[in-house]
DSSP file (Angstrom, degrees, kcal/mol; ACC not computed):
  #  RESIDUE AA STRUCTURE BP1 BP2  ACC     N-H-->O    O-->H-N    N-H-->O    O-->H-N    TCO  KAPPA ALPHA  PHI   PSI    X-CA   Y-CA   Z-CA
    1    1 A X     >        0   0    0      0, 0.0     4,-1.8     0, 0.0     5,-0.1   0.000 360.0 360.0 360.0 -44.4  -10.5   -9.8    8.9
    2    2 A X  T  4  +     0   0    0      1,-0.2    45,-0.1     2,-0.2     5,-0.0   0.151 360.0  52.0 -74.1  11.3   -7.9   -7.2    9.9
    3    3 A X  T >> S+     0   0    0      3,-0.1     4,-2.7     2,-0.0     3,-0.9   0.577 105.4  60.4 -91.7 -38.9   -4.8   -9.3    8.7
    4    4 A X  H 3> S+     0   0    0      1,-0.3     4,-2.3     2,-0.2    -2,-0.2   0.845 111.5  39.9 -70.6 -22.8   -6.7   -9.8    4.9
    5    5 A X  H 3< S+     0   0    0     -4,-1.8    -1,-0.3     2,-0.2    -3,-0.1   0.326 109.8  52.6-122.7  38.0   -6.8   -6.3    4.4
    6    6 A X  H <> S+     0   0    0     -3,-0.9     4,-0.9     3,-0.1     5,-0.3   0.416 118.3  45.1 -70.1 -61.4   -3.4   -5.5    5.8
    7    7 A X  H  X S+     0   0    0     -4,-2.7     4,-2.2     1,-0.3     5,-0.2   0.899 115.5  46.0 -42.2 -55.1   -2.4   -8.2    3.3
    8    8 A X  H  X S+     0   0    0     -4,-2.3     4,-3.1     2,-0.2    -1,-0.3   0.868 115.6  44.3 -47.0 -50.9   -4.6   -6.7    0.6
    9    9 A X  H >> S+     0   0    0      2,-0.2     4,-1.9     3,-0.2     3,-1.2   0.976 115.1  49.7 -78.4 -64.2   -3.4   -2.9    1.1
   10   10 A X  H 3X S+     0   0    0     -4,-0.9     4,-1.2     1,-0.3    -2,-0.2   0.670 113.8  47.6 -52.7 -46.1    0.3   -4.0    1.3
   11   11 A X  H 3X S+     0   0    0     -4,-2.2     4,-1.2    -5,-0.3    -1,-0.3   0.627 108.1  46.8 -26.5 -49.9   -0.1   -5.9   -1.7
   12   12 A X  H <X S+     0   0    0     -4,-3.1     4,-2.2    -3,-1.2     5,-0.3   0.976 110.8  63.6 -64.9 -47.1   -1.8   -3.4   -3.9
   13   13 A X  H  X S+     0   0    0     -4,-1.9     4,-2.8    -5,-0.3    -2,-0.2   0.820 109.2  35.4 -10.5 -66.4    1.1   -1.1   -2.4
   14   14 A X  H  X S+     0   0    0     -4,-1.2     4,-2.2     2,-0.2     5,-0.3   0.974 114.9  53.8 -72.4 -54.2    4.0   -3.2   -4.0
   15   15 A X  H >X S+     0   0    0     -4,-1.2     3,-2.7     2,-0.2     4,-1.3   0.919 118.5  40.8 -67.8 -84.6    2.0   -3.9   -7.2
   16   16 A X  H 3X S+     0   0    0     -4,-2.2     4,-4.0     1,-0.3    -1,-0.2   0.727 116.1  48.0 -14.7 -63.9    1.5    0.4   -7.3
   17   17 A X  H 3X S+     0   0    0     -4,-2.8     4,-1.1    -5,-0.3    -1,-0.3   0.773 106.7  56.5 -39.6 -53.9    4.6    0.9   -6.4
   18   18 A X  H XX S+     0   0    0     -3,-2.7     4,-2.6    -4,-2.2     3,-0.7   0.957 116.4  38.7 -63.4 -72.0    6.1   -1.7   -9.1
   19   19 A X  H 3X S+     0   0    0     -4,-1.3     4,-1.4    -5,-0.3    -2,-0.2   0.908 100.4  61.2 -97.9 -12.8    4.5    0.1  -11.6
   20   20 A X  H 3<>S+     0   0    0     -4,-4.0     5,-2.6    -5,-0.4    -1,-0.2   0.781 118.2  40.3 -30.3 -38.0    4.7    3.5  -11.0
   21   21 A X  H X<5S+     0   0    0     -4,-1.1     3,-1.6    -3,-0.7    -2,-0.2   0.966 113.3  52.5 -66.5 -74.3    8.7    2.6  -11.3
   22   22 A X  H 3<5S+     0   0    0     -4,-2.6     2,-0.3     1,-0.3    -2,-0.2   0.975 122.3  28.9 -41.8 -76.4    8.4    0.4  -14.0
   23   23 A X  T 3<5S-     0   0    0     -4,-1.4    -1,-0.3    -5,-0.3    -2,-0.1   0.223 103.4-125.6 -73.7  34.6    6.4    3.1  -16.1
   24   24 A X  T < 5 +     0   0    0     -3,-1.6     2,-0.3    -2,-0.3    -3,-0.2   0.645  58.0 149.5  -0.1  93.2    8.1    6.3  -14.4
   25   25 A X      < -     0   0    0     -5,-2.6     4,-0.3     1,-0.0    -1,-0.1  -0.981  45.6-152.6-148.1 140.7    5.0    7.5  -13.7
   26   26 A X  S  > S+     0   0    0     -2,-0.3     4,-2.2     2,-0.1    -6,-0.1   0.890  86.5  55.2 -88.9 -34.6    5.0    9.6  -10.4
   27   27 A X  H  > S+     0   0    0      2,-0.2     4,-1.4     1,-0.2     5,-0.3   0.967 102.1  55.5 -42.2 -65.5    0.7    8.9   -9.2
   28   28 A X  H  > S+     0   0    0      1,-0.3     4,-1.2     2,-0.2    -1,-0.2   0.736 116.3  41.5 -58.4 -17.3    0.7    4.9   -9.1
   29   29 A X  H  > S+     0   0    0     -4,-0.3     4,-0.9     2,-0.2    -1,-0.3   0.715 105.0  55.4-105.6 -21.1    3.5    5.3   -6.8
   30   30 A X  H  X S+     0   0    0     -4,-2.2     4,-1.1    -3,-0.3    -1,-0.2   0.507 117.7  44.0 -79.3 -12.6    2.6    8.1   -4.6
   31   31 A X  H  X S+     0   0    0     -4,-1.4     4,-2.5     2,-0.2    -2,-0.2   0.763  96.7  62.8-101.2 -34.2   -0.4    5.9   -4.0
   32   32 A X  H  X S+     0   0    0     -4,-1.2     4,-0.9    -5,-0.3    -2,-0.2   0.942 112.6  48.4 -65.0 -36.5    1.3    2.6   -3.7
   33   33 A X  H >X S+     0   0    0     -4,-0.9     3,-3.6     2,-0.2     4,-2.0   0.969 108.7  55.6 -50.9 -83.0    3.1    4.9    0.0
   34   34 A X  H 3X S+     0   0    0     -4,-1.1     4,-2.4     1,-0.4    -1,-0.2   0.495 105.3  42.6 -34.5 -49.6    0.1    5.8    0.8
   35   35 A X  H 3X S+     0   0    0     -4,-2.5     4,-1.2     2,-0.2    -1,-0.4   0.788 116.4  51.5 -74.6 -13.3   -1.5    2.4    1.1
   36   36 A X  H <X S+     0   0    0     -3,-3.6     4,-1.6    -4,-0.9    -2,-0.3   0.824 108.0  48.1 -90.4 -27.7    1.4    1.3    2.7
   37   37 A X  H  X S+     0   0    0     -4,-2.0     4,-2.3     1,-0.2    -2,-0.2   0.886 115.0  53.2 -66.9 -35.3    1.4    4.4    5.5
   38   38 A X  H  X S+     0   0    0     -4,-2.4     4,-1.5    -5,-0.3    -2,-0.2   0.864 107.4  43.2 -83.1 -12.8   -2.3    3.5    5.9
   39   39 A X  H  X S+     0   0    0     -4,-1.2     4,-1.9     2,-0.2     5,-0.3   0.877 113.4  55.8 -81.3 -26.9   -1.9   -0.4    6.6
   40   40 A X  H >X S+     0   0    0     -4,-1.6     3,-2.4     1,-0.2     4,-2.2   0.985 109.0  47.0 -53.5 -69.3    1.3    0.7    9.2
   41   41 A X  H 3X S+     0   0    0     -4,-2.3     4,-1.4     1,-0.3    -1,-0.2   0.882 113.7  48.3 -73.6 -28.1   -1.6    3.0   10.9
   42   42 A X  H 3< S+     0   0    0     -4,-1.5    -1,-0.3     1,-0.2    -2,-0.2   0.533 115.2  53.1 -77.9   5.6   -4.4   -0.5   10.9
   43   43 A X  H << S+     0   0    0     -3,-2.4    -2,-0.2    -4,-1.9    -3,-0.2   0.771 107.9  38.6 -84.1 -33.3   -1.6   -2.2   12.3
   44   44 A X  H  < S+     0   0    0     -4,-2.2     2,-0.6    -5,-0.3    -2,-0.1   0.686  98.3 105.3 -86.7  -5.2   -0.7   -0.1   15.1
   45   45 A X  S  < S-     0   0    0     -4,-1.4     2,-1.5    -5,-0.3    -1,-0.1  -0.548  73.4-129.2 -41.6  83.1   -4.5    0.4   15.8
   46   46 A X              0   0    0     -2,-0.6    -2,-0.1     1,-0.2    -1,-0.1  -0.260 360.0 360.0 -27.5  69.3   -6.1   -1.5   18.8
   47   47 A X              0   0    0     -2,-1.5    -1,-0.2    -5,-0.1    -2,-0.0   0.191 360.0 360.0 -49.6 360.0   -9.0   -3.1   17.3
């Protein structure tokens, strides 16, 4: 369960990320980091 939504947050990440770039838009892209600093902190979590 904790690997689908690593996969799931990194993935919406890149996709955010991706268009935040694509449409130089500064939000989609500060939120695509974000999910990707929060799956880095449920991976280095001991669950």
């Amino acid at each position: 369960m904790k690997n689908m939504l690593l996969i799931t947050l990194v993935l919406i990440a890149i996709v955010m990320v991706i268009l935040g770039i694509i449409g130089k838009m500064l939000p989609p892209a500060l939120t695509g980091i974000g999910f990707i600093i929060i799956s880095i902190l449920f991976y280095k979590k001991d669950i």
